[in-house]
C-alpha positions as CSV (number, residue, x, y, z in Angstrom):
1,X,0.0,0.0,0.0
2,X,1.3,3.7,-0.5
3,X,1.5,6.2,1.7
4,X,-1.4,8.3,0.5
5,X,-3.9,5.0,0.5
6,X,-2.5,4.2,3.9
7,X,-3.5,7.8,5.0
8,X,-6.6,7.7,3.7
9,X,-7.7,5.1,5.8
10,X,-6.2,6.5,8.7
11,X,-8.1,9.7,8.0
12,X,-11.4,8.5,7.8
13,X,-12.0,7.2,11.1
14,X,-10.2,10.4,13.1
15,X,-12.8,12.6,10.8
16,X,-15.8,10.3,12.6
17,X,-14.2,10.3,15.6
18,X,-13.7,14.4,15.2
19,X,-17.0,15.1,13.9
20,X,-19.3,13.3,16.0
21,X,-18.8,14.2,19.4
22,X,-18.6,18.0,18.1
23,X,-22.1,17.7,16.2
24,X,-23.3,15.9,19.1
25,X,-22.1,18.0,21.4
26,X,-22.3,21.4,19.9
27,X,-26.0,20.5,19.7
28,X,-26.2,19.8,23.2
29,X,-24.4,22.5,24.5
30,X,-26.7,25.0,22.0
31,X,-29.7,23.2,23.2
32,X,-29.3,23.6,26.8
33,X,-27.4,27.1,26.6
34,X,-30.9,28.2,24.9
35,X,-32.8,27.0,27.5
36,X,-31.1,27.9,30.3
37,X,-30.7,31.0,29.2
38,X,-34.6,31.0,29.0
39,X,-35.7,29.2,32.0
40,X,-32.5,29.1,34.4
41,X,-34.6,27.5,37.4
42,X,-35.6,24.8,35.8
43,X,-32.2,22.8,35.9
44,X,-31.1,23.1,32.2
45,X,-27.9,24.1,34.0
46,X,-26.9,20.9,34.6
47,X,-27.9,19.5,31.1
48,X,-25.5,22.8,29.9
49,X,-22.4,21.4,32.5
50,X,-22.9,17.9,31.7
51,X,-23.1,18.3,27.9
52,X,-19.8,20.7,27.9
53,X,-18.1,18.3,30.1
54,X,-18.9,15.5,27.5
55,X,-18.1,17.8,24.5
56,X,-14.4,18.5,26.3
57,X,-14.2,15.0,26.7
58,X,-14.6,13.4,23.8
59,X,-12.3,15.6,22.4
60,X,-9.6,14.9,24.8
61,X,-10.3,11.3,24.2
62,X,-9.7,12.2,20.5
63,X,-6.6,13.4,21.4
64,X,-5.6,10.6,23.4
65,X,-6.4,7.9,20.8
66,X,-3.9,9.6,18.4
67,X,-1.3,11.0,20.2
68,X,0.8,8.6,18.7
69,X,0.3,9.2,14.9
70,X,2.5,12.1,13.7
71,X,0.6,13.0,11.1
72,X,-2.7,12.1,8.9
């Protein structure tokens, strides 16, 4: 395999693992900032923490996973 086939496969599963947990969590994090924002007794504040906290950490576990691979 050549180096440009071999990256290509290596780039399509850091592009899922990239773009999922930010669609996912951008949406969560918009979904709860707007209600919060609207209603803040009503414990979307926690939703908000909770889907930052997963949003940082997916990413981090993105980072993690290819730490190792100097480039794509």
């Amino acid at each position: 395999m050549s180096q440009i086939e071999n990256n290509q496969q290596a780039l399509k599963p850091f592009i899922l693992g990239f773009l999922m947990p930010t669609l996912v969590g951008k949406t969560l994090v918009v979904y709860f900032g707007l209600n919060y924002s609207e209603f803040p007794g009503d414990g979307y504040g926690y939703g908000l923490v909770a889907a930052i906290i997963f949003t940082v950490g997916n990413l981090l576990r993105l980072v993690w996973r290819y730490r190792n691979v100097e480039d794509l």
